[in-house]
N, C-alpha and C positions, 0 to 999 in steps of 0.2 A: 427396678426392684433389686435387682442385684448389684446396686450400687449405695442405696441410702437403705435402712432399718427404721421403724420405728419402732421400740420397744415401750409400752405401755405401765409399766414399774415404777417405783419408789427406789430411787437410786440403790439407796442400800440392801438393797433386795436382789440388783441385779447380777450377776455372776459369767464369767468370764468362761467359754465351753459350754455353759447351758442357756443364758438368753443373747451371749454373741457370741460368735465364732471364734472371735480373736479380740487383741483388745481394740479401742476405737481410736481413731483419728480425726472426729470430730464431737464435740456434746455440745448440744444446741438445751437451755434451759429456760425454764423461766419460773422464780422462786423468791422475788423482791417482792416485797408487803412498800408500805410507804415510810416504813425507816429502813431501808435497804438489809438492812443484818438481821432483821427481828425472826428470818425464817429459817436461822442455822446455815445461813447460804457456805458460809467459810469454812466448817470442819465440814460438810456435802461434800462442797470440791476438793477439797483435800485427802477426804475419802474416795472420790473419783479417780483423782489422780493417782494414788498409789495404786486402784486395783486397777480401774477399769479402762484408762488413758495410758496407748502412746507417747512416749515422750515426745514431746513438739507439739500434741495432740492442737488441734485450734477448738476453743470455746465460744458461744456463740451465746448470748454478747458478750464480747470481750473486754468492756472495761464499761465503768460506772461512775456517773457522775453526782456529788453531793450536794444541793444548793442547802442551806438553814443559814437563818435570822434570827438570834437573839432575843427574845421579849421577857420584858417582864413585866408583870401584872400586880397589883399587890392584892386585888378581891380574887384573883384565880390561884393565888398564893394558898390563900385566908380559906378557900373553901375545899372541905374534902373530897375530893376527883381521884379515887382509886387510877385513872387513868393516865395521870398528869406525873403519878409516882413511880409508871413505870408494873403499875399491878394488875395483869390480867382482869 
């Protein structure tokens, strides 16, 4: 206990002196949907890092891989799929 935290928060909620002591040396996440970025993951950590990280701090996981394949369709094209455009 006096070694790992868990803080139960909304990152940007959390605050430096009231829900940690100091800042962290490590932030373990997890906040990927299945297009990796759709959940603001990049300005998070970047808001992480300037308040609540260490510099060197290690992230957990630290790095991300992309697989996508190109298709195209021309009836998936042709049909309205709010979904396919990118609309909520």
């Amino acid at each position: 206990a006096d070694r790992v935290r868990v803080v139960n928060k909304v990152a940007s909620d959390l605050e430096v002196g009231v829900d940690l002591p100091e800042l962290a040396d490590l932030c373990v996440f997890e906040l990927f949907d299945s297009q990796l970025f759709g959940e603001s993951i990049l300005p998070i950590l970047r808001d992480a890092h300037a308040r609540l990280l260490k510099p060197g701090a290690t992230l957990v996981p630290r790095s991300v891989r992309v697989h996508a394949a190109l298709v195209g369709c021309p009836s998936l094209s042709a049909a309205d799929l709010p979904e396919l455009r990118g609309a909520p």
